[in-house]
C-alpha positions, 0 to 999 in steps of 0.5 A: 517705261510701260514693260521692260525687257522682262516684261516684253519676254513674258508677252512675247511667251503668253502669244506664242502659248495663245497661238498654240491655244488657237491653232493647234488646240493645246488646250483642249478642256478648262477645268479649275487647274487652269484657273489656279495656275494662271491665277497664281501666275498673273496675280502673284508670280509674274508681277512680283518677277517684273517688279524685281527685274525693274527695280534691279534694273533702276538700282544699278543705273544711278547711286542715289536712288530714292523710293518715289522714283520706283513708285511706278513699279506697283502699277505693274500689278494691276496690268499684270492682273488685266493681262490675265483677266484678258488671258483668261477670257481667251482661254475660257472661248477657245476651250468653249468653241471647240464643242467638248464637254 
């Protein structure tokens, strides 16, 4: 499985913030604090959450569980840090076409 449960609570968060970005303009200028946030959030914090989740999940389901069957869960990481590259993207285009400095 691609996303579990936690995964698709946090997506279901990261629209409703992008909604807010684009129709109600919550963020208004980005400066390097965006940045450090969503890099500290998408490079470490939520693929370290999910990987957790995931694992506590797979764990509880069966007694004998051996570590390549939780092999998949590393390949979180780096959809993770797509989701953000992309997020960032967002970000950056939105804070840009509303014209402030």
């Amino acid at each position: 499985m691609l996303f579990g449960v936690f995964d698709s609570c946090v997506l279901l968060l990261i629209f409703i913030f992008n909604y807010g970005i684009w129709k109600y303009k919550i963020i208004k200028k980005c400066n390097w604090k965006i940045y450090l946030v969503a890099f500290l959030f998408f490079g470490g914090v939520i693929p370290i959450l999910s990987v957790d989740f995931e694992i506590q999940k797979a764990t509880s389901k069966t007694e004998n569980v051996d570590s390549f069957n939780l092999l998949y869960t590393y390949f979180r990481f780096p959809i993770w840090w797509f989701i953000g590259i992309l997020e960032l993207v967002f970000i950056y285009l939105q804070t840009k076409k509303s014209g402030l400095p």
